[in-house]
C-alpha positions, 0 to 999 in steps of 0.5 A, spaced: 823 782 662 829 777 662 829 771 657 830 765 659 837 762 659 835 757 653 831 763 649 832 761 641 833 769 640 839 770 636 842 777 639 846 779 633 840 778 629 837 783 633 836 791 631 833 794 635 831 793 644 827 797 648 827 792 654 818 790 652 819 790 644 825 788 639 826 788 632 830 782 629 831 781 621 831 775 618 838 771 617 837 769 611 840 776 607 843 781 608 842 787 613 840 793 608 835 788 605 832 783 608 825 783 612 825 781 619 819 782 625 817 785 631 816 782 637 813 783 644 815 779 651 811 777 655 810 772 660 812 765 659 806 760 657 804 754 653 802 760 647 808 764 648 813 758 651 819 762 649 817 769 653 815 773 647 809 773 641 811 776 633 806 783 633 809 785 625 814 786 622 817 789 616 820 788 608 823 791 602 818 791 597 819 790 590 818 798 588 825 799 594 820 801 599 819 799 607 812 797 609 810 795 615 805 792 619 803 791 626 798 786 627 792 788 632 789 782 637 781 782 637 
């Protein structure tokens, strides 16, 4: 699904792309140890007015392990 042309995505921020889902990291650290979030495109409405909706996301945890989650919608 295309973004709109005014889409606020920040591609170089994005780590991974399967054309539906993507992955993009925080900007505030660096790549190897920020956090960042899952996000799902999806149509353009007044809840999702930039055509994509956050699902998860991932951080560092204090230990130097990776937890992730996915919310699930009811």
């Amino acid at each position: 699904m295309e973004q709109p042309a005014d889409s606020p995505m920040d591609t170089h921020l994005m780590l991974l792309d399967d054309g539906k889902y993507y992955i993009e990291r925080n900007c505030n650290g660096e790549a190897a140890t920020t956090n960042g979030l899952l996000f799902r495109r999806c149509l353009i409405s007044p809840t999702t007015p930039g055509g994509y909706e956050c699902v998860g996301g991932y951080e560092q945890c204090t230990g130097g392990e990776w937890c992730a989650w996915i919310w699930r919608s009811n």
